[in-house]
VMD Tcl script that draws the C-alpha trace (Angstrom):
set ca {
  {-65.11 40.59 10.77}
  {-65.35 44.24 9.40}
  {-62.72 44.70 6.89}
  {-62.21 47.67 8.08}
  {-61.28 46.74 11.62}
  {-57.90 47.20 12.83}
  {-57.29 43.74 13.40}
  {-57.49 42.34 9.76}
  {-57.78 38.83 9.32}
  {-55.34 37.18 6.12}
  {-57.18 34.54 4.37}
  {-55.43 32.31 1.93}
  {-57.48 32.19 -1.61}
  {-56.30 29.28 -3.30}
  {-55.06 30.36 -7.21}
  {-53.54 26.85 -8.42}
  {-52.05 23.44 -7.00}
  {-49.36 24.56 -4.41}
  {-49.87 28.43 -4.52}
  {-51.87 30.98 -2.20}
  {-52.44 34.41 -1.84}
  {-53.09 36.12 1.44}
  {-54.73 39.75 1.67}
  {-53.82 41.75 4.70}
  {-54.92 45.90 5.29}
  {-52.06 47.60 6.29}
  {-51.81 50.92 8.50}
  {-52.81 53.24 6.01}
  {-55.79 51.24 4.44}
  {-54.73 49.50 1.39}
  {-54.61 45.85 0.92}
  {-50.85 43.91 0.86}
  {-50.34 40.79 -1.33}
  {-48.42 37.94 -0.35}
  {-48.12 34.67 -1.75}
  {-46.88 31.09 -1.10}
  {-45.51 28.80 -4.03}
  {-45.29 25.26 -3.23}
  {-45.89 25.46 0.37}
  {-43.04 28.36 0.99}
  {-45.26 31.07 2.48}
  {-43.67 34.41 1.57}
  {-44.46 35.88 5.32}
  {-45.00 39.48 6.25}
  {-42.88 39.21 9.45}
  {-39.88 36.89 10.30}
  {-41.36 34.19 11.96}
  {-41.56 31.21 10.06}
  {-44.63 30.08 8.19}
  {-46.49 27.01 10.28}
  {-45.83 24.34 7.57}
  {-49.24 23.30 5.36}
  {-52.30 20.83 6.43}
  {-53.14 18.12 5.10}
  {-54.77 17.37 2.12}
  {-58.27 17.99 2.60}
  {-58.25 19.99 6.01}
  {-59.23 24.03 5.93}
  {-55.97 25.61 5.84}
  {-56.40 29.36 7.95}
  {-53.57 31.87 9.19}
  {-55.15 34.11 11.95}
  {-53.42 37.17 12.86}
  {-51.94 37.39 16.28}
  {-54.75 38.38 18.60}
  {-51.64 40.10 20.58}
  {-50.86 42.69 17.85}
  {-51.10 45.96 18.87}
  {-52.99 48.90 16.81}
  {-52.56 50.46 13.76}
  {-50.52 47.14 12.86}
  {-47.75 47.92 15.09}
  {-45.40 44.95 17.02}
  {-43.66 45.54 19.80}
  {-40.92 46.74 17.94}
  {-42.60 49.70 16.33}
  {-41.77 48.55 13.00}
  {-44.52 49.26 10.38}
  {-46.67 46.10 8.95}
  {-45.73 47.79 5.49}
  {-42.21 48.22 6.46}
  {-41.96 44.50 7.41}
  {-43.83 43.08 4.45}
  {-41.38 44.94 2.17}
  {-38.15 43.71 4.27}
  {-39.69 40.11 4.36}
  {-40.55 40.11 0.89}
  {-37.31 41.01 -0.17}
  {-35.71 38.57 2.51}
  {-37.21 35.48 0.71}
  {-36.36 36.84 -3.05}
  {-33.97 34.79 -4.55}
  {-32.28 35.46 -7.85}
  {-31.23 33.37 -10.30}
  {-28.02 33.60 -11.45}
  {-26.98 32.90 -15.59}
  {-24.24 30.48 -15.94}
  {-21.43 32.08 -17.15}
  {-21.00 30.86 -20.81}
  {-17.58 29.23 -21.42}
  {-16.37 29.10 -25.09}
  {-16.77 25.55 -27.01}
  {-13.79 22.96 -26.77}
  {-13.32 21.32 -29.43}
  {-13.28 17.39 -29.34}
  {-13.03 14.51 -31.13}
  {-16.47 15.01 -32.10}
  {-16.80 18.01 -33.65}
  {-13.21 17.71 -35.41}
  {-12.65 15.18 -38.60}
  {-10.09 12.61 -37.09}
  {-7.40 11.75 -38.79}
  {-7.51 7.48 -39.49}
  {-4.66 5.41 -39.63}
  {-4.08 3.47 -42.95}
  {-4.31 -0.26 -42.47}
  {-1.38 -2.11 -42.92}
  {-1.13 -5.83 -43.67}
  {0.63 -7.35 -41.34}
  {1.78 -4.76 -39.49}
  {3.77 -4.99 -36.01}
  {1.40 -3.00 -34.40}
  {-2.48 -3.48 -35.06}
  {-4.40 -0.64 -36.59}
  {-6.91 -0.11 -34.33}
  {-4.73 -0.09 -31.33}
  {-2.88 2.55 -33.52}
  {-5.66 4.64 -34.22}
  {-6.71 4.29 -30.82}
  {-3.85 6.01 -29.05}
  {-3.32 8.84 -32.33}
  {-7.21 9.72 -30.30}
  {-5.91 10.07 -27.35}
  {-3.01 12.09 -28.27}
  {-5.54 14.37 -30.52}
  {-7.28 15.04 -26.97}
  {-4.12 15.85 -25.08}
  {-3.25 17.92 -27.50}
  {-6.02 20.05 -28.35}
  {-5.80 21.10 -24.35}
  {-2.55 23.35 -25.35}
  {-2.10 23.55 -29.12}
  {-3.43 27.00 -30.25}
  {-4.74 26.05 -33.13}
  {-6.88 22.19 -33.61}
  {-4.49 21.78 -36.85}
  {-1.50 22.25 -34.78}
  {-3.11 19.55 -32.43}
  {-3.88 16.91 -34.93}
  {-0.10 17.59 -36.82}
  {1.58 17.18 -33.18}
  {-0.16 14.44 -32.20}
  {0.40 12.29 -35.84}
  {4.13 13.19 -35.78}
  {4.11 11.93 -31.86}
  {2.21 8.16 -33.39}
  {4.67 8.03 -35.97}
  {7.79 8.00 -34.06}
  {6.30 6.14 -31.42}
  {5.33 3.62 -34.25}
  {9.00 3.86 -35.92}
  {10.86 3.17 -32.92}
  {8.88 -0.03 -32.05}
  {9.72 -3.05 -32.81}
  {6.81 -5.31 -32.00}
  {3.94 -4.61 -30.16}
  {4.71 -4.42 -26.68}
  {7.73 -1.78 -27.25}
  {4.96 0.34 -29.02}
  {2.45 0.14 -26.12}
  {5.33 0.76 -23.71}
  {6.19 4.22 -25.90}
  {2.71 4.79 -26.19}
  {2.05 5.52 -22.49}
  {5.36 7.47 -22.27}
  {4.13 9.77 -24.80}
  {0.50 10.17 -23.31}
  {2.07 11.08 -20.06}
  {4.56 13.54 -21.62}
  {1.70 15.08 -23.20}
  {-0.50 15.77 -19.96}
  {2.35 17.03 -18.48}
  {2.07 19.97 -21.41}
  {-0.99 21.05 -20.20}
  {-3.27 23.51 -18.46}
  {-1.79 22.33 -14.63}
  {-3.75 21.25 -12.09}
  {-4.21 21.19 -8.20}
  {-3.97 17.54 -6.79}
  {-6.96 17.47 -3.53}
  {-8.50 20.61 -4.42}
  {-10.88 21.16 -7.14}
  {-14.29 22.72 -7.74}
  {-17.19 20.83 -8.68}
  {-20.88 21.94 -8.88}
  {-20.21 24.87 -6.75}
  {-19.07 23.04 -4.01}
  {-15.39 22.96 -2.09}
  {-14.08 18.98 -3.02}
  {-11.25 17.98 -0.69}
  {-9.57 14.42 -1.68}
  {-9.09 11.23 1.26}
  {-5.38 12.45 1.16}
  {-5.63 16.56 2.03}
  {-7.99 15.36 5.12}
  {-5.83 12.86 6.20}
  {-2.79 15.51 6.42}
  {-5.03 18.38 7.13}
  {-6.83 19.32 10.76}
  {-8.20 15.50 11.18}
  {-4.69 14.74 11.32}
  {-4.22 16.34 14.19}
  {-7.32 15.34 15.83}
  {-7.87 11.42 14.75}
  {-5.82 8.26 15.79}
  {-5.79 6.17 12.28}
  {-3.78 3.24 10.69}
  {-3.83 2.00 7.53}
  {-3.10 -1.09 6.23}
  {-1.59 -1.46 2.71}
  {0.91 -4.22 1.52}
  {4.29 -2.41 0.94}
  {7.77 -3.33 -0.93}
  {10.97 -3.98 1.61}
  {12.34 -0.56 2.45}
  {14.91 0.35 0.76}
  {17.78 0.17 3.48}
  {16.71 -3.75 4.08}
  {17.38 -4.41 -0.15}
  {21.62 -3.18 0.50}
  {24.40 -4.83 1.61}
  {24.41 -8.16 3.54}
  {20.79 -8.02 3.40}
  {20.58 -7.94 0.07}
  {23.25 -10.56 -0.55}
  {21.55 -12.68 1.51}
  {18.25 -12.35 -0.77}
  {20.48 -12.71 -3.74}
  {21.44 -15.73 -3.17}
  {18.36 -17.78 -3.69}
  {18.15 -16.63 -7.38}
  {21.92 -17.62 -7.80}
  {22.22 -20.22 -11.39}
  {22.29 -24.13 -10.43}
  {25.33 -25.79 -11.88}
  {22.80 -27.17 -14.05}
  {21.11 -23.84 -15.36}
  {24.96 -22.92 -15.86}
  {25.56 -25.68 -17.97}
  {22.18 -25.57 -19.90}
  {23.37 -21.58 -20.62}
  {26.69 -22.02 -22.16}
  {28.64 -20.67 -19.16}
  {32.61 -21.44 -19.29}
  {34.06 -24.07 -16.97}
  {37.58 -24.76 -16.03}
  {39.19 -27.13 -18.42}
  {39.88 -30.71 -16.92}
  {43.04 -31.16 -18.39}
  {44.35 -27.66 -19.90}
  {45.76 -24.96 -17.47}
  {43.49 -21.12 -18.71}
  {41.59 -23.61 -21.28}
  {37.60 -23.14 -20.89}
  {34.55 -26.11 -22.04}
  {30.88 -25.09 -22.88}
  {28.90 -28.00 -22.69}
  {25.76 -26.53 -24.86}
  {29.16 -26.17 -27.74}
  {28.35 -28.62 -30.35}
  {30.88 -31.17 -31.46}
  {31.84 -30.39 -35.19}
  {34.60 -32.20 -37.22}
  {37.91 -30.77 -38.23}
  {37.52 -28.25 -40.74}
  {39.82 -25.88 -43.46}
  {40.75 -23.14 -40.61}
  {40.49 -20.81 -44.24}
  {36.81 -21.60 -44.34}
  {34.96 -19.83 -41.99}
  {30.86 -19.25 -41.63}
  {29.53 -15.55 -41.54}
  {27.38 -15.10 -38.20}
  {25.40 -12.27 -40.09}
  {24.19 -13.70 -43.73}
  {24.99 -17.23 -42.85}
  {27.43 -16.96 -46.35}
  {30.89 -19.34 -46.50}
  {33.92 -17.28 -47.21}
  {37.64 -17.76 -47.41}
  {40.12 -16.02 -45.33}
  {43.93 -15.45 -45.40}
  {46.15 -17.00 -42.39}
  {45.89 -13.40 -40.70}
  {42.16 -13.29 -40.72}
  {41.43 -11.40 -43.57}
  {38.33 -11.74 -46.21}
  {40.47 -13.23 -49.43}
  {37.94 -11.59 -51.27}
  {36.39 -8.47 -51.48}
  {32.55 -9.40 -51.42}
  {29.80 -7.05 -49.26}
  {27.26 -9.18 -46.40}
  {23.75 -8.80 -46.95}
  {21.97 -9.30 -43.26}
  {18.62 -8.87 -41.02}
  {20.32 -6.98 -37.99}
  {16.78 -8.15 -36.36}
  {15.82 -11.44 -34.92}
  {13.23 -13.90 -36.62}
  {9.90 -13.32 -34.78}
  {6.57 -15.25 -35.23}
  {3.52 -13.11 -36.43}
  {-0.20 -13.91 -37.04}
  {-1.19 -13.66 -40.19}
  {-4.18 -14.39 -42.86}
  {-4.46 -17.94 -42.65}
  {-2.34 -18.82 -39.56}
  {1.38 -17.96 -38.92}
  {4.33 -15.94 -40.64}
  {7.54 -15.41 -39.51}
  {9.31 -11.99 -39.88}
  {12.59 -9.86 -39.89}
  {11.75 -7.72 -36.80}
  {14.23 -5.33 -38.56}
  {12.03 -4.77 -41.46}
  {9.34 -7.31 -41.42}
  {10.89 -8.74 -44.18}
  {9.68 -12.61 -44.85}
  {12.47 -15.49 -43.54}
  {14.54 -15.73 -46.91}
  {14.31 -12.46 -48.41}
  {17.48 -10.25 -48.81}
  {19.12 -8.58 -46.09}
  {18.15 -4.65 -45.35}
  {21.86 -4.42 -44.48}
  {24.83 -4.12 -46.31}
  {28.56 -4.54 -44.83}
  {31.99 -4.20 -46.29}
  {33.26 -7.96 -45.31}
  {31.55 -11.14 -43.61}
  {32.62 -11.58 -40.21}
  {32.25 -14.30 -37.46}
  {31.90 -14.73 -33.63}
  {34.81 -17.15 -32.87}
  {34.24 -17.11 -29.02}
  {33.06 -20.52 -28.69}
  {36.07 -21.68 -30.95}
  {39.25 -20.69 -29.03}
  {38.55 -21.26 -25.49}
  {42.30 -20.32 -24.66}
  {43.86 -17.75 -21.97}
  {40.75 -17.60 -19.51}
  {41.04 -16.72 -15.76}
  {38.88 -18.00 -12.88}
  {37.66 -15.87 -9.93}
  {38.92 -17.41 -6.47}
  {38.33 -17.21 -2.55}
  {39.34 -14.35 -0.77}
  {39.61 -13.75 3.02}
  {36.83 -10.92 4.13}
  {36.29 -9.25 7.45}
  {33.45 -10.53 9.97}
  {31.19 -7.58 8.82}
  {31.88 -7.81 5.12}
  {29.91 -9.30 2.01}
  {31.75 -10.60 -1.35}
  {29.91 -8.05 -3.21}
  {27.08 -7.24 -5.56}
  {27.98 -5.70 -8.86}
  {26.24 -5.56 -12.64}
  {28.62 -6.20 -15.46}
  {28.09 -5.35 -18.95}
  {30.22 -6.20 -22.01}
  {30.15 -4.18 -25.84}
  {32.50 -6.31 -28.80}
  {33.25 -5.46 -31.68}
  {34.15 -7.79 -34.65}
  {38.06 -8.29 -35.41}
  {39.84 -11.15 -37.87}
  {39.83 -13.58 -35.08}
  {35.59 -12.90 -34.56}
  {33.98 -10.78 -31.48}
  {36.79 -8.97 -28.99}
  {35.79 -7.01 -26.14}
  {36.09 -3.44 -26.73}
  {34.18 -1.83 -23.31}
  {33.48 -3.14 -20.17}
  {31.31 -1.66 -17.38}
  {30.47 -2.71 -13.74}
  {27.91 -0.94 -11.52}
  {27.11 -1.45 -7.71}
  {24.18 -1.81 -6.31}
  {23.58 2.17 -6.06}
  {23.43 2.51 -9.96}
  {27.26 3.96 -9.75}
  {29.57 3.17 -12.04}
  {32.66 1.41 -10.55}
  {34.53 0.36 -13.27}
  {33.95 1.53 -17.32}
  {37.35 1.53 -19.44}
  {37.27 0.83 -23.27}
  {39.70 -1.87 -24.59}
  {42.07 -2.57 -26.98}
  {41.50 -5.64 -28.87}
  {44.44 -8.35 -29.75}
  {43.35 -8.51 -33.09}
  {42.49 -5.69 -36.56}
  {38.98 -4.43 -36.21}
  {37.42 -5.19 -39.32}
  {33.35 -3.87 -38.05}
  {33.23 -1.95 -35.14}
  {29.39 -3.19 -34.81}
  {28.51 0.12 -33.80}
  {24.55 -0.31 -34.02}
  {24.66 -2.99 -31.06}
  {28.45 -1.86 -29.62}
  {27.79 2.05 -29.55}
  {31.84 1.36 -29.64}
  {33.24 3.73 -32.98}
  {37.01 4.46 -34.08}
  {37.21 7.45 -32.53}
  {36.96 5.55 -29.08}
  {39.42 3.37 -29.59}
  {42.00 5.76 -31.14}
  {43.74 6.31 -27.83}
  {42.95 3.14 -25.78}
  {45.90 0.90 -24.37}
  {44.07 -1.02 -22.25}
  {44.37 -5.02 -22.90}
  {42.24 -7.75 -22.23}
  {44.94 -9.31 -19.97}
  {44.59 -5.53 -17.90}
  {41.05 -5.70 -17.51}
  {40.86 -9.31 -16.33}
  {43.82 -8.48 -13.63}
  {41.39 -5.43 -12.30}
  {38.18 -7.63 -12.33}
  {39.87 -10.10 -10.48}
  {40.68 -7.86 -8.38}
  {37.48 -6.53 -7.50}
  {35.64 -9.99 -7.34}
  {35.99 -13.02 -5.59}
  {34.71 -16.52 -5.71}
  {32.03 -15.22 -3.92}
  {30.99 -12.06 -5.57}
  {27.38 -12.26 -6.97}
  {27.39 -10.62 -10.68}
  {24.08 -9.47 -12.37}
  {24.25 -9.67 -16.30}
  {21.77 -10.60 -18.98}
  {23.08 -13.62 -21.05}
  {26.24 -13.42 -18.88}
  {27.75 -16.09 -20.51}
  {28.55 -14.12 -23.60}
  {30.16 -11.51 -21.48}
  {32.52 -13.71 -19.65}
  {33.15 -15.41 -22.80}
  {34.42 -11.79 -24.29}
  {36.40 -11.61 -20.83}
  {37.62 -14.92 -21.26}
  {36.70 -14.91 -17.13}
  {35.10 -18.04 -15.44}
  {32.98 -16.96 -12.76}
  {29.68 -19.33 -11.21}
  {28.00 -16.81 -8.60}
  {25.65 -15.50 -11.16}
  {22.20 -13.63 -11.65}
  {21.09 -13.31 -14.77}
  {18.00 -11.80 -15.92}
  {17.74 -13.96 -19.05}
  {17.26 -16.96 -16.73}
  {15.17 -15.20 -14.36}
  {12.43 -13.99 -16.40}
  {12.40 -17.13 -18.99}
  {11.13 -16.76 -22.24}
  {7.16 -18.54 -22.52}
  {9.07 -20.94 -25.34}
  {12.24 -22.12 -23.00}
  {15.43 -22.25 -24.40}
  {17.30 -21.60 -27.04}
  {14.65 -18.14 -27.07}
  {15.78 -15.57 -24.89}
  {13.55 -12.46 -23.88}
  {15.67 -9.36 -24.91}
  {16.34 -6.97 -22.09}
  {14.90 -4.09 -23.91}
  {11.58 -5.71 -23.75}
  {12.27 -7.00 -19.87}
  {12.27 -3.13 -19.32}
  {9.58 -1.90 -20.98}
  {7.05 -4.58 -19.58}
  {8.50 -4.92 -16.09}
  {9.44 -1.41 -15.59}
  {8.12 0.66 -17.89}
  {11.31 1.95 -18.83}
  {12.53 2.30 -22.66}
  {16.18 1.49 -22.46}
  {18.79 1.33 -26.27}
  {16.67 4.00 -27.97}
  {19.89 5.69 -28.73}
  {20.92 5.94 -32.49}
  {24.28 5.62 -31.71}
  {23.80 2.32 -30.30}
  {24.25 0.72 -26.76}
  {25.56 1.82 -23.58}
  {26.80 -0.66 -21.40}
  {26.24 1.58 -18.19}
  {22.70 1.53 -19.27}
  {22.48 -2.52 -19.64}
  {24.22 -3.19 -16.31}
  {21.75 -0.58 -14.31}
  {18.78 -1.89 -16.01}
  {19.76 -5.35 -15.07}
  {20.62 -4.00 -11.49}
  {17.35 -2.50 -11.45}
  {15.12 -5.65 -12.86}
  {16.88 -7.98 -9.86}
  {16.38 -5.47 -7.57}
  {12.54 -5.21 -8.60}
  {11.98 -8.76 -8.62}
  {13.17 -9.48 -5.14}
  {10.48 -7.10 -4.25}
  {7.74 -8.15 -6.14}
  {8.18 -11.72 -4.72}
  {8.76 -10.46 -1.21}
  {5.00 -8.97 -1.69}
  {3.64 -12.23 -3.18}
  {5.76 -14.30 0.21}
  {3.28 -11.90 2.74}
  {0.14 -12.31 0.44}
  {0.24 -15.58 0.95}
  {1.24 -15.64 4.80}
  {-1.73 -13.60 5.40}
  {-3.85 -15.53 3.61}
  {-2.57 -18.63 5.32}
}
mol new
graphics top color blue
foreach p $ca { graphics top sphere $p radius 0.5 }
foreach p [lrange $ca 0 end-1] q [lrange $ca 1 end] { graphics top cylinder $p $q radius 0.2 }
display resetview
């Protein structure tokens, strides 16, 4: 073939593995380059390549023998023309990455570490492990990666001072993290961007056009709806966690003296002999102390106490028990000081108590569901109620009055009460009113939610059996006498932190969060009931 011809043939010359060059004469005599990388044949017109032989076989591209002269198609376009248009067709070019400023990380930064403490309440590496976490969280909106590493030690340390034990501090822990995301850059839920590509989540197609379009179910276990967990129905559920007579025994609830009209029994109330009535036993320091016929400390002498219960800790060598107050050993001196030693006297004069009794109700009525909570406060005779609150089952408060007690207020017990002089000042309400509205409210019948009820009815000085309480319901691993504290029934159950207040408790807060456990447990056991019907 004359290379001069008007029908030029293009034959590939092979350069390296994977790459060709073809050499075709265009219209005005002078020889066009094209080449194929890798089997992608940059073409002079826009048909596509025929794709490559074998291994071994002559590979040949033969002009069209239907081309017309002067390298001219049908069209009229120009074999130079097209060779520039395809060439430029198949160019690709490669973009640069944008470059995005460094973030700084744990890695590049010096982390703070967390002294190690000897028998701390919270271990150090579970400690240090969160303070990392925070640093991360932070450094997403702090300005500055010193600002990020101060805000996230000061967050540690008062998640670490206002814990108590461990689980409190993991509870706070999460609260904190959470808070802390919630600072940050915000960001689209079922929409993001990730290698270039559009990412849309299971829930945005399930509400978007496939919606409209698809027929789907899906089957997920569920909690009772809300509208089955009120009124009768709930009553009805209710009543399979109500206290045995036995449980109510084992507890130290009240019962109706056998032979004294408004006298009370306990039957967990140890038989002691006669005694000096002068002599009493602090229920703080443990201390003896004299008093005068009206009550009153004969001398002046201060109570050194642990406000915090004994708790069990592991230690070098085995086990230590510890203050949870201060984490002071079991015989040290108190970390609080009082004016006067005081006692709790409840279980002592089980005189002028009232009993709940049956009341007619319509066809379409229930006895009730409410959460009571009680706050004392210490007089000369021992603890005397000094606020009472009772919620429904909507978290509203029915019922909150402070009280009056019969007796001098000697310690207001404002750390556990949240009761303080100023609330009092202008109270007339008496014991003997608040029992005449309670029994007014309740019947017989009347389910009441509490945690370690029996020391609230013993402050009311009301006997009532129809009882849920959340001590009893979630037991403590030991049994009795331990008790799990309802802060700590919160913050595992829940997830809630309840009594972080510095002013003490709030007994609309205890009688929702024991509305709320009750409430939570029917439905976790509701789930467990179908689990096991499906299974069977």
């Amino acid at each position: 073939m004359s290379s001069h011809g008007p029908r030029a043939r293009a034959r590939p010359l092979p350069l390296c593995s994977g790459m060709h060059v073809l050499l075709t004469l265009s219209d005005r005599g002078r020889l066009v380059l094209c080449s194929s990388v890798m089997g992608a044949l940059s073409s002079c017109t826009h048909v596509p390549c025929p794709p490559p032989a074998p291994t071994g076989a002559k590979r040949t591209l033969a002009a069209s023998s239907s081309q017309p002269p002067n390298g001219l198609e049908p069209g009229g376009q120009p074999l130079k023309t097209r060779t520039l248009s395809g060439m430029a067709s198949k160019t690709t070019s490669t973009v640069t990455p944008k470059r995005v400023a460094h973030s700084p990380s744990l890695q590049s930064l010096k982390k703070p570490v967390i002294p190690k403490e000897f028998g701390g309440k919270v271990p150090t590496v579970v400690r240090q492990r969160y303070l990392n976490l925070f640093i991360e969280e932070c450094l997403k909106f702090c300005p500055s990666n010193q600002e990020a590493i101060e805000k996230a030690l000061n967050e540690e340390k008062a998640a670490y001072d206002r814990s108590p034990s461990k689980n409190i501090y993991l509870n706070l822990a999460v609260n904190t993290l959470k808070k802390l995301r919630g600072l940050g850059p915000s960001t689209v839920q079922g929409l993001s961007k990730s290698g270039g590509r559009r990412v849309v989540s299971h829930e945005v197609v399930l509400g978007g056009k496939l919606a409209a379009k698809t027929s789907f179910s899906i089957s997920r276990p569920t909690s009772p709806r809300v509208e089955d967990l009120k009124g009768a129905a709930l009553y009805g559920r209710l009543r399979d966690y109500l206290l045995s007579e036995d449980q109510l025994k084992e507890n130290g609830y009240p019962f109706p003296h056998p032979g004294r009209p408004g006298g009370a029994v306990i039957f967990t109330a140890e038989d002691k002999p006669p005694k000096d009535s002068s002599c009493r036993v602090c229920c703080r320091c443990g201390t003896e102390y004299l008093v005068s016929p009206s009550g009153r400390c004969v001398r002046d002498e201060e109570c050194h106490y642990h406000w915090g219960r004994p708790r069990r800790n592991r230690a070098a060598g085995g086990w230590e028990t510890q203050y949870m107050c201060c984490s002071a050993a079991i015989g040290s001196a108190g970390c609080q000081v009082a004016k006067q030693h005081v006692q709790d006297g409840r279980k002592e004069n089980l005189e002028g108590f009232v009993k709940t009794f049956d009341k007619e109700l319509p066809e379409d009525a229930h006895p009730g569901i409410y959460a009571l909570d009680c706050e004392m406060s210490y007089t000369t005779y021992g603890l005397e109620l000094t606020r009472v609150t009772v919620v429904d089952t909507d978290m509203q408060v029915v019922y909150d009055t402070f009280v009056k007690p019969d007796n001098e207020i000697v310690d207001y017990n404002t750390r556990f009460s949240g009761v303080t002089e100023a609330d009092l000042a202008d109270t007339s309400i008496s014991l003997r009113d608040v029992q005449a509205v309670l029994l007014s409210m309740f019947s017989a019948d009347t389910i009441l939610i509490g945690h370690s009820l029996e020391s609230d009815l013993l402050a009311l000085k009301v006997i009532h059996s129809t009882v849920v309480d959340t001590a009893v319901l979630f037991p403590h691993r030991l049994g009795l006498p331990y008790k799990r504290s309802l802060r700590n029934l919160m913050a595992d159950y829940l997830r809630q932190i309840i009594q972080d207040n510095v002013d003490g408790h709030s007994s609309s807060e205890d009688a929702s969060a024991c509305m709320h456990l009750v409430i939570w447990k029917i439905r976790e056991d509701a789930k467990t009931k179908r689990a096991i019907n499906l299974e069977s």
